[in-house]
N, C-alpha and C positions, 0 to 999 in steps of 0.2 A: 632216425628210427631204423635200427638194423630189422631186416625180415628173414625167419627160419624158416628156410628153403622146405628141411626137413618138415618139420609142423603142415606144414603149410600141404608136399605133397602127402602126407598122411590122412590129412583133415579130407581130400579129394577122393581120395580112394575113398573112404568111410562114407563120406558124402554120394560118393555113386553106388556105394553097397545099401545105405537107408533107401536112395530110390526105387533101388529095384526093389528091396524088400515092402515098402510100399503101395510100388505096382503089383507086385504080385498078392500084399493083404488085403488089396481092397478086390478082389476077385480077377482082374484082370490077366487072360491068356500070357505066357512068353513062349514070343517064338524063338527057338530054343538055335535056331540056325543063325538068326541076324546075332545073338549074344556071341554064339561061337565066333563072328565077326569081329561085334562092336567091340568085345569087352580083351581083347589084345590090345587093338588100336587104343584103347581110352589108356591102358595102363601105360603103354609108348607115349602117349604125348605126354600125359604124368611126369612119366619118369625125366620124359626132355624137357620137360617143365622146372623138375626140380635143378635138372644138371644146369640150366643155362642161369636159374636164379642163385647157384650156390657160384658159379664162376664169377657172374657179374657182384656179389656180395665181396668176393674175396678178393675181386677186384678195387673193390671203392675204400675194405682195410687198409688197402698196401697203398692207397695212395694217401689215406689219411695218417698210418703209422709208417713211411718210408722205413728200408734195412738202414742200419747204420752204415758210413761207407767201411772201407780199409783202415783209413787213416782215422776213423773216430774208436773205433775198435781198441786199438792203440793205447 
C-alpha cells in the first residue's frame, strides 16, 4: 500500500483547523499568545512530517522499480 505523503499532511492541518474551531464553538477562551506559539510549531512538524514520508516512499519505489543500468539502455 503506497501512502500520500501529500493527503496525509493536508488531512492534519484540516484536522488541527476543526479542533480549534471546535474549541472555540463550544464557548471555550483562546489564548491567543500560546497559538501565536503552538500553531508555527504544529505546521513545522507537519511539514517534516510530510518531507520524511515523501523521501522514505520514494525511496521504497526505487527499490521496487530499479533504473535500468547502462548496458540495458542499450
Amino acid at each position: 500500500m503506497k501512502l500520500d505523503s501529500a493527503s496525509l499532511v493536508w488531512g492534519l492541518i484540516f484536522l488541527a483547523l476543526a479542533a480549534f474551531g471546535l474549541w472555540v464553538g463550544t464557548g471555550n477562551q483562546v489564548n491567543w499568545a500560546r497559538v501565536s506559539i503552538v500553531a508555527p510549531l504544529l505546521l513545522i512538524a507537519v511539514g517534516v512530517l510530510g518531507l520524511v514520508l515523501q523521501r522514505s516512499s520514494s525511496r521504497s519505489s526505487r527499490r521496487k522499480n530499479p533504473r535500468p543500468s547502462r548496458k540495458d539502455r542499450s
